[in-house]
N, C-alpha and C positions, 0 to 999 in steps of 0.2 A: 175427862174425855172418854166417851164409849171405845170399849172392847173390840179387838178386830174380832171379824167375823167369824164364825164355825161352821164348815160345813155341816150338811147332813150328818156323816159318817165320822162324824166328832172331829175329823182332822183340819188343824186351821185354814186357812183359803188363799189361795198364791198369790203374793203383790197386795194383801191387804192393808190398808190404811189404818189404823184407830179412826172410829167417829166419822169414816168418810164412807158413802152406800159404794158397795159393788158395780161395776156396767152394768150386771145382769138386775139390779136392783132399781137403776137411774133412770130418771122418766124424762131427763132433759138432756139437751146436748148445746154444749156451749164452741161457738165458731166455726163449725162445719157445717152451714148452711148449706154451698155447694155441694158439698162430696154425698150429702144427702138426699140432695135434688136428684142428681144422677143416677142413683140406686132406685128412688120411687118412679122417675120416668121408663130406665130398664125394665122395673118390673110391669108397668103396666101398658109395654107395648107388647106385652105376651110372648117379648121373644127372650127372656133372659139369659145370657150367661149365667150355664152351671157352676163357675167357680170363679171367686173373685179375690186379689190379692188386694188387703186395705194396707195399703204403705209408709209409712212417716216414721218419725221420733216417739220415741215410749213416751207416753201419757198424753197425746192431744185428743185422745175420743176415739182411735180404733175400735179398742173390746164394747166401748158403750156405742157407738153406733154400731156394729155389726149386731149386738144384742136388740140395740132398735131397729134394724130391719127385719130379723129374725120376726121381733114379736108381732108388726104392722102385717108381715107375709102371713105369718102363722093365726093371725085374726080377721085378717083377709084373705083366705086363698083363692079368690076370684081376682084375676089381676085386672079384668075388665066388667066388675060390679062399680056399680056409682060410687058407694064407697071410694072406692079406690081412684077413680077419674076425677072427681071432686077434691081429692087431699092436696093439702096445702106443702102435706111435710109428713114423718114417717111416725106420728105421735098416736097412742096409743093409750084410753085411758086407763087407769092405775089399777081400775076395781073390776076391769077387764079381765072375764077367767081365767087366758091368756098372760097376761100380764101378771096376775098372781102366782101361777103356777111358775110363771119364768121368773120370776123373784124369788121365791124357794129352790131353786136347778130342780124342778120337780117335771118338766113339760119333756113326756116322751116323744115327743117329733125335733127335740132340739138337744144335740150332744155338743158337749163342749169340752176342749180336748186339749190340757194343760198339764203340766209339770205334776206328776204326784208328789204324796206324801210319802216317807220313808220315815213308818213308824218305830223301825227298828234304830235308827241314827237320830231320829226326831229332827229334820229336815225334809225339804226338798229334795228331789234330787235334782241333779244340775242338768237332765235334759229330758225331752219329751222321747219319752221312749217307743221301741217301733207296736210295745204291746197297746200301748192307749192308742195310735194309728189305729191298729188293728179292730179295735172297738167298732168301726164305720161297718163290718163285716156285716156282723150280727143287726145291728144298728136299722144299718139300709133293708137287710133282709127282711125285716120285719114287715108288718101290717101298719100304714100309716092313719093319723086319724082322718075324722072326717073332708077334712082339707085335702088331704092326700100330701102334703110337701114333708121335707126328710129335710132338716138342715144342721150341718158342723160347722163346727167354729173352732178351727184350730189357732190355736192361743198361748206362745204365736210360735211361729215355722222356724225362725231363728233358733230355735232350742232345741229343735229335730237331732236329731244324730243320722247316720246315715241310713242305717234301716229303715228310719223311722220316715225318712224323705222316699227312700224307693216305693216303701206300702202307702205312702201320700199318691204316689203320681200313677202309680197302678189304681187304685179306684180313681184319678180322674180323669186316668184315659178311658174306662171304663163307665162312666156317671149312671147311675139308678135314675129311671124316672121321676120326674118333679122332684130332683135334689138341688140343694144349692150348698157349694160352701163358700167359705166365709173364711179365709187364710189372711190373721193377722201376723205383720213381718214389721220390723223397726227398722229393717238392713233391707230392700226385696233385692236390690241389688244380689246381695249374694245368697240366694236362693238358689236351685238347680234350675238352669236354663229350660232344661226339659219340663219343671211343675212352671214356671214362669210363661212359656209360652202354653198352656194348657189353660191358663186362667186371667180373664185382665182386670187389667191394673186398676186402681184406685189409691192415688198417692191424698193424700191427707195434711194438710199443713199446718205448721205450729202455729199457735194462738200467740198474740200479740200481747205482750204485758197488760198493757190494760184490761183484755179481754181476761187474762190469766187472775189479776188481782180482782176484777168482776168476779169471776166466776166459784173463786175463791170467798165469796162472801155469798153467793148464792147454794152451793150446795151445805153452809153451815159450818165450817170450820171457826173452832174457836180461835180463839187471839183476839189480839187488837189490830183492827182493818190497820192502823197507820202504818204495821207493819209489814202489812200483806202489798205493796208496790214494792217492796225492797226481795220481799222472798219472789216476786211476780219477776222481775228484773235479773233473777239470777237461775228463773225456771227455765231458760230456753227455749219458751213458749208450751212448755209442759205443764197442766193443771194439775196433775199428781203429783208431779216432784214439784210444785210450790206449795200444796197441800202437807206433802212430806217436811218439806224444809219449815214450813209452820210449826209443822208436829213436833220434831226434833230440832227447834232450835237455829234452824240452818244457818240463818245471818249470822246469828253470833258465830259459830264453827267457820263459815268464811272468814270472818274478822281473823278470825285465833289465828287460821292457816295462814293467812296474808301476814300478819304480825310476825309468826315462825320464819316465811319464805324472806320477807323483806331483811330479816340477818345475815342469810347465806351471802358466802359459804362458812359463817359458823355457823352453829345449831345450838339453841340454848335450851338443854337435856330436861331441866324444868318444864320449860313449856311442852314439848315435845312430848314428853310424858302425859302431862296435864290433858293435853289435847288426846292421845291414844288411848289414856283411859275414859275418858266422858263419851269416846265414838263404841268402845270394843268392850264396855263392861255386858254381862249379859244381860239380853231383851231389848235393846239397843239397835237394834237392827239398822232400823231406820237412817239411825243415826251414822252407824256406821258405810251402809250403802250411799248417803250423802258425802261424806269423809271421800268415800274411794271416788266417787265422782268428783272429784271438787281435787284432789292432790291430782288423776288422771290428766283434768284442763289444765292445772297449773302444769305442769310437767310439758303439756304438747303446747301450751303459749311461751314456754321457758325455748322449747326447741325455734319456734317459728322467730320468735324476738332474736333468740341467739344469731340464726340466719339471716337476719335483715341488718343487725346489728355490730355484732362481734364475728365473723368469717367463719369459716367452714369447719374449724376445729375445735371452736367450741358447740356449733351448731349440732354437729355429730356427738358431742361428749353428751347436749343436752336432748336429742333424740334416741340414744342411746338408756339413757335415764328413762326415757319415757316407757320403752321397751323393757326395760326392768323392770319397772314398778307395776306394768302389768302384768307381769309375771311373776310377780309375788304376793298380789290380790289371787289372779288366776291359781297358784300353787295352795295357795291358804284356804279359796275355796272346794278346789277339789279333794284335798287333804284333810279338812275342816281342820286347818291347825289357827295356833292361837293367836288372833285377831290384833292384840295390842303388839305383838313381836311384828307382825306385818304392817301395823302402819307405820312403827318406831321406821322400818327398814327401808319403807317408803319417801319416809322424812329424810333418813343418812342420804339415798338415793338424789335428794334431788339438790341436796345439799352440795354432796359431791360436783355433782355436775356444773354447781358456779362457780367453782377455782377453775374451770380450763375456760 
């Protein structure tokens, strides 16, 4: 399987897959027909909204359709040229200048404004700081090209910190002529009311398994397709995270977790083990960001069962767990401490929680 990607500036590229193209690289979009429709009739009624929240679940087509309208605006910036009144849909060909340069993040009318790199810790950092906000300054101020349009893509709002939400909603009480943004959210929900009503909405919906396990054979993921309905079923209508769960294994690692869970409340240290080493050795990432996905559900369907089920004192014992365990992901990633102590404690945690 190919290498995840590099940026320009050598630093690797946030949420990258192995073997899977970037948004900014994908020339198609799989099951957001609508929310696409929407965005090519706004623009070419000439009155667009300068800022728009694209809203849904991590991986149904946010970052790739905001990048595909990006490129169709940026290739078109006549919203009422034939071009544009004729389109069927927001596509844009590949060998198109436009479309080149936004495949390399090379296209100066389009900033895109994500989690950096912290080349001193060799990670991420855990939020979108108010200094990369502050980028749109210089950005906007500039001379735009021929086109004349200025577009961000903040990616996504969720990660903001607070600074970084106030110098959000200051430039879009203020918008630059012929700007658009493009505010990807997975939560918009809990966004600041204040950038919320400043921009609307575009909520996005999950892809249906089938579409997921299509889609999953269309952009090229290796494996064996027979197993792509089984990662597709447990994507939550997410193309990335069943691409993810391809990549790393994921059905099996469900299996394991379930095998683990179905003992409680014993715990059989073997396995336990077994399972936190294969998710937390290093470069694993993937694997491990599935792991924490995947104990998180089991934990909050451990509480919902318990409350339908077993009454309120164990429902609280196993909501209780829930809330631990994300606090021990949470801790582990701010901390960067060590990944296989955090899942072991994950596993004690939920363990626990089946004796009440």
């Amino acid at each position: 399987m190919a290498r995840a990607p590099i940026a320009q500036d050598g630093a690797p590229e946030v949420d990258a897959i192995d073997g899977v193209a970037l948004p900014r690289e994908r020339a198609d979009l799989f099951g957001q027909g609508q929310a696409e429709a929407t965005l090519l009739d706004a623009y070419r009624s000439g009155r667009i909204h300068h800022a728009w929240i694209l809203g849904g679940p991590k991986g149904i087509g946010k970052a790739t359709l905001a990048f595909r309208f990006a490129r169709f605006v940026l290739a078109n910036p006549d919203p009422r040229a034939p071009q544009v009144l004729a389109a069927r849909d927001l596509s844009v060909p590949e060998d198109h200048p436009v479309a080149r340069r936004i495949a390399v993040g090379a296209h100066g009318d389009l900033l895109h404004l994500r989690r950096p790199w912290d080349e001193k810790a060799k990670r991420f950092k855990t939020e979108l700081p108010v200094d990369e906000i502050r980028r749109t300054v210089s950005f906007f101020g500039s001379t735009a090209g021929a086109g004349g349009w200025r577009i961000a893509i903040v990616d996504s709002a969720d990660e903001m910190n607070a600074s970084a939400a106030n110098a959000l909603l200051k430039i879009l009480e203020e918008p630059p002529p012929r700007s658009l943004f493009l505010v990807i959210s997975h939560t918009p929900g809990r966004l600041m009311a204040t950038i919320r009503s400043r921009c609307r909405r575009l909520d996005l919906a999950p892809l249906s398994p089938h579409a997921v396990a299509d889609g999953l054979t269309a952009i090229g993921i290796d494996g064996d397709p027979s197993h792509f309905a089984a990662a597709a079923e447990l994507a939550d209508g997410s193309l990335r995270r069943a691409a993810a769960l391809v990549a790393a294994d994921g059905v099996a690692l469900r299996r394991a977790l379930d095998a683990i869970v179905a003992r409680a409340p014993d715990l059989d240290p073997a396995a336990a083990h077994a399972f936190a080493d294969k998710v937390a050795v290093r470069g694993s990432e993937d694997a491990f960001d599935i792991a924490v996905d995947f104990i998180g559900d089991v934990a909050r369907d451990a509480a919902e069962k318990a409350l339908a089920t077993r009454g309120l004192a164990a429902a609280a014992a196993a909501a209780q767990a829930h809330r631990e365990i994300g606090e021990i992901f949470a801790r582990s990633e701010a901390l960067n401490l060590d990944r296989k102590a955090a899942v072991l404690a994950a596993l004690r945690a939920l363990a626990e929680a089946a004796r009440n």
